[in-house]
matplotlib code that plots the C-alpha trace (Angstrom):
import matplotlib.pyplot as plt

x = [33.3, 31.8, 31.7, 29.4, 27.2, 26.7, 26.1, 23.1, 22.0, 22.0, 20.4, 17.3, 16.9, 16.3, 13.8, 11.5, 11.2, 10.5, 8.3, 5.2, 5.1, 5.2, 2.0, 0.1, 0.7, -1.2, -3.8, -4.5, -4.4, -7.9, -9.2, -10.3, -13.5, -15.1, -17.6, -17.6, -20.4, -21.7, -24.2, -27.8, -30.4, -33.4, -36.8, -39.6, -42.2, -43.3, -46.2, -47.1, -47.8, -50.2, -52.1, -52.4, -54.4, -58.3, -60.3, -62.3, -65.5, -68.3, -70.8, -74.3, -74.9, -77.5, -79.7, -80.3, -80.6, -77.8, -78.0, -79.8, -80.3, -77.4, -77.6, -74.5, -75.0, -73.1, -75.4, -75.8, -79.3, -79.4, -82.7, -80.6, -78.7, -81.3, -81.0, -84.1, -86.3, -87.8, -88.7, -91.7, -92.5, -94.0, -97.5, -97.2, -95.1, -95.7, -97.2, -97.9, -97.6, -100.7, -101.1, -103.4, -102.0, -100.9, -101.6, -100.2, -99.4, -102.4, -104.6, -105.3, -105.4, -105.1, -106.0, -106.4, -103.3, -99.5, -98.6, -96.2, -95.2, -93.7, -93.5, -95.4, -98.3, -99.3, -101.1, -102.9, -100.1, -101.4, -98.0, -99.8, -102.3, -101.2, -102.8, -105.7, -106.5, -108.6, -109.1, -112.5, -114.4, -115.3, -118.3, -119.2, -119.6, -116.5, -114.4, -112.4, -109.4, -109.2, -108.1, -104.4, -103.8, -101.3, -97.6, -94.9, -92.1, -90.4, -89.6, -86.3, -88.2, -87.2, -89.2, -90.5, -93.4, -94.3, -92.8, -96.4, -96.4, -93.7, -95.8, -96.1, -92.2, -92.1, -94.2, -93.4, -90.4, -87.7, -87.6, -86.8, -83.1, -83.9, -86.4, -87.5, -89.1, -90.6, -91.0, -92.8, -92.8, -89.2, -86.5, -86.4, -83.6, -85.4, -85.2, -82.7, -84.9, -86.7, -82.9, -82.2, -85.0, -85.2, -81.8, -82.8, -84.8, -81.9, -83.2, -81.1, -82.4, -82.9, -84.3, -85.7, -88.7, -91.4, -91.2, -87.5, -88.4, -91.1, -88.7, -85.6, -88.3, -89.3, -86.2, -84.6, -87.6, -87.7, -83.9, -83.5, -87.3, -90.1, -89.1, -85.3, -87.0, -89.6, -91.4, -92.9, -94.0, -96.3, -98.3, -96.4, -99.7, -98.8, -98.4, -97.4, -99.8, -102.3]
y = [-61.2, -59.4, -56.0, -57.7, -59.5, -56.1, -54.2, -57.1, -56.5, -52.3, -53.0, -55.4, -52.9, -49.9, -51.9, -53.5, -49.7, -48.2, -51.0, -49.7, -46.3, -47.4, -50.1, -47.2, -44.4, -46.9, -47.4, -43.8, -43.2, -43.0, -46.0, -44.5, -47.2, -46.0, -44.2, -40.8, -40.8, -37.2, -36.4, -36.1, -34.7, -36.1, -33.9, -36.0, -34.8, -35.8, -38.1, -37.5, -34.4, -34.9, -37.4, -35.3, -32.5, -32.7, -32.5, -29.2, -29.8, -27.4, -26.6, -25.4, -21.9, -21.4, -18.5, -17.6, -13.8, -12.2, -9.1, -5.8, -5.2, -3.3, 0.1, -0.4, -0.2, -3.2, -5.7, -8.1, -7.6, -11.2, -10.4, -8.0, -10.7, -12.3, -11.8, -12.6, -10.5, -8.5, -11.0, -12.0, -16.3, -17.2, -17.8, -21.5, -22.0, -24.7, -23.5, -27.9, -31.1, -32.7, -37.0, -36.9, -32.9, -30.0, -26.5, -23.7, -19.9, -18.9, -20.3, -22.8, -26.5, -29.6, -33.0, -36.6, -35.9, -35.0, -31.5, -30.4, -26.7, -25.0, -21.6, -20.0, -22.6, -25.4, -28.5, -31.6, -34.5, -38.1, -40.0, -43.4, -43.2, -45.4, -45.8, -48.0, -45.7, -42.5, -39.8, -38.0, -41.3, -41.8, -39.1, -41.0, -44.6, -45.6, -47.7, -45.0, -43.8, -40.6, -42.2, -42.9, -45.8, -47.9, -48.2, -45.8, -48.7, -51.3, -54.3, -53.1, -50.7, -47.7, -45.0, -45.0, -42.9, -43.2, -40.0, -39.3, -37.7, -35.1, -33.5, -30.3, -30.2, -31.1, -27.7, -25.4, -22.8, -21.8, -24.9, -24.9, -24.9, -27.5, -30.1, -30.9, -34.4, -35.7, -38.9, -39.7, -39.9, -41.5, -41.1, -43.7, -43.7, -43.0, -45.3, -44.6, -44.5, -41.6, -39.6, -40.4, -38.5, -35.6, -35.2, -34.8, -32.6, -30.2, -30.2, -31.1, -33.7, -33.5, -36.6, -36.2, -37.1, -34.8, -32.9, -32.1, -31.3, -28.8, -26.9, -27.3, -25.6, -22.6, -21.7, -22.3, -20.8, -17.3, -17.3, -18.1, -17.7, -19.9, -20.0, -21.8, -24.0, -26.6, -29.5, -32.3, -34.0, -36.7, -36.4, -38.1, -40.0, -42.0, -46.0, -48.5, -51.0, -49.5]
z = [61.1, 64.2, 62.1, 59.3, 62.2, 63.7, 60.6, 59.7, 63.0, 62.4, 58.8, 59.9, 63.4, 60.8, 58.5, 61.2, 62.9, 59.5, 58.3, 60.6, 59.7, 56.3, 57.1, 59.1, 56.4, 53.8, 56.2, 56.6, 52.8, 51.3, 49.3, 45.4, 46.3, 49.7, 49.2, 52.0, 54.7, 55.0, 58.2, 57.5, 60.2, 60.6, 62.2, 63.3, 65.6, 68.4, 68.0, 71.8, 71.7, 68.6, 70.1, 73.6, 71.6, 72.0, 69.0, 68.1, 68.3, 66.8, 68.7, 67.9, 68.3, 70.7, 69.1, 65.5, 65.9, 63.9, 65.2, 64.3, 60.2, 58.5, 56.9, 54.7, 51.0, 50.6, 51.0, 48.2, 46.6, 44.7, 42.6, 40.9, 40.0, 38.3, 34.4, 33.3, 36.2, 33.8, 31.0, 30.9, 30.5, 27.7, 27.4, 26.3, 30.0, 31.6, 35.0, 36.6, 35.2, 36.3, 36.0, 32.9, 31.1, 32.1, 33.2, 30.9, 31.8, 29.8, 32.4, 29.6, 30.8, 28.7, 29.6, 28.2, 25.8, 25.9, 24.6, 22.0, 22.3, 19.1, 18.1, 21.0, 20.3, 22.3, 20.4, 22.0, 21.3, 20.9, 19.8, 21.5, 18.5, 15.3, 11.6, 13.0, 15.6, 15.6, 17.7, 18.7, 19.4, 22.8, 22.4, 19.4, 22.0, 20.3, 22.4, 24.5, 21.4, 23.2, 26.6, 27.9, 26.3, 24.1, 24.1, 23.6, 23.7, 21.0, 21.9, 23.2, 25.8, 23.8, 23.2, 20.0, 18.2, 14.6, 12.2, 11.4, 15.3, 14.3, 11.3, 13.0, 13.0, 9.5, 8.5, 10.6, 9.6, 10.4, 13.0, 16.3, 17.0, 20.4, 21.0, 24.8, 24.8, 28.0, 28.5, 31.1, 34.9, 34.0, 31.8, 28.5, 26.1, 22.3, 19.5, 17.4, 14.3, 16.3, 16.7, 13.5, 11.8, 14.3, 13.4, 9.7, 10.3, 12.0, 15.5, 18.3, 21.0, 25.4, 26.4, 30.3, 32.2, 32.0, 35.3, 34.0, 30.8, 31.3, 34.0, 31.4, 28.5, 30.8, 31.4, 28.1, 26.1, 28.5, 28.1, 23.8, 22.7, 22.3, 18.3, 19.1, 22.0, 21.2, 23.7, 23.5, 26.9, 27.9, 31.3, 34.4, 34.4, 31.9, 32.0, 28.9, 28.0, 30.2]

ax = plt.figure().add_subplot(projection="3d")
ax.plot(x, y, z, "-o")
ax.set_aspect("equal")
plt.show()
C-alpha cells in the first residue's frame, strides 16, 4: 500500500513541476493574430525657434543712382526688338479719338460722324441715320439730320444698325478678313441680326469701345495690312437718344 501512495505522490510531484513550463512555453509562442509593432521616428521642428526669427523686412534704397553707364555690348537694346520699327502706319491711322470724330494720320480730321475705315480709305459713317432720315440738311435749315443724334440700341440695349450701313462692305473686294467696330465710349454687345449678317458676308467680328478699337486697328492694320483689317468706330462723344 505505502509503495502505491508514494508512487501517486512521485507521479502528481513530476506533473505540477512540468505543468508551468508547459503554461509559460505557450505564452511565449507567437499568436498567428497579433499583428507586430515596428518603431517609427517621428521629426518635428521646433516651433520655437520659428517663431523667435524676425521677419525680413525690405527697405527702400535710399538713392536711385545705379552707378556709372556700362560699356559692355550686352546691353539689351529693346527698340530692336520692336518688329514693326521700320513699318510705316497707315495713312487711315487713327492718330485721337476726339468726342464728336477723330483725327487721322493724314492730318485729315473728321467730325459730326463716326468713321469706317476699309481698304486704306476712310468714309464719314452715319449708322444713327434710318430710311426717313437724310443727311446734308442742316445747311439747308433743315432740322439738324447731320448732328449726333438718334439711337444705336433695340429694345434689348443691343447695338443694332440697319444693313443698309454696311453697303460699303457689301462692294468692296476682296473683303476684309477682320472687322473692328467701336461702339462707343463703352462696350455694347451687337444684335445678333447685326453678327449674323457680317458673318455672311465672311468677316469676322471685335466688338470694343472705341478708344480700344482704334488702338486694336493701328496695331492690327500696320501688322496684317489695312486690306485684312477694317473699322468701324463711333466718336466717344456719343449718347443714345440724345
Amino acid at each position: 500500500m505505502e509503495p502505491n501512495i508514494s508512487r501517486c505522490i512521485h507521479v502528481f510531484s513530476r506533473r505540477s513541476i512540468q505543468t508551468p513550463c508547459r503554461l509559460d512555453v505557450a505564452r511565449r509562442r507567437p499568436s498567428a493574430f497579433t499583428r507586430p509593432c515596428h518603431a517609427q521616428w517621428l521629426h518635428t521642428t521646433r516651433p520655437a525657434l520659428v517663431q523667435s526669427r524676425a521677419p525680413v523686412q525690405s527697405r527702400a534704397p535710399k538713392t536711385r543712382d545705379r552707378g556709372p553707364k556700362s560699356n559692355e555690348d550686352t546691353q539689351t537694346d529693346f527698340s530692336a526688338l520692336d518688329l514693326l520699327r521700320n513699318t510705316a502706319a497707315p495713312a487711315t491711322s487713327i492718330d485721337a479719338c476726339t468726342g464728336d470724330g477723330f483725327a487721322l494720320n493724314n492730318q485729315m480730321r473728321i467730325s459730326g460722324s463716326g468713321i469706317l475705315l476699309v481698304g486704306g480709305e476712310a468714309f464719314r459713317w452715319r449708322p444713327w441715320l434710318y430710311e426717313q432720315r437724310r443727311e446734308g440738311t442742316v445747311g439747308q435749315g433743315g432740322a439738324g439730320e447731320d448732328a449726333m443724334t438718334g439711337r444705336l440700341l433695340n429694345a434689348k440695349r443691343q447695338w443694332e444698325v440697319p444693313e443698309q450701313a454696311w453697303g460699303v462692305l457689301e462692294l468692296v473686294y476682296p473683303k476684309p478678313d477682320l472687322l473692328i467696330i467701336g461702339t462707343g465710349p463703352n462696350t455694347t454687345p451687337i444684335a445678333p441680326a447685326v453678327r449674323k449678317y457680317l458673318n455672311g458676308l465672311g468677316i469676322r467680328l471685335e466688338i470694343q469701345d472705341t478708344r480700344n478699337a482704334a488702338a486694336q486697328f493701328n496695331l492690327l492694320a500696320t501688322e496684317r495690312g489695312v486690306g485684312q483689317v477694317a473699322a468701324a468706330l463711333i466718336p466717344i462723344g456719343w449718347r443714345e437718344g440724345r
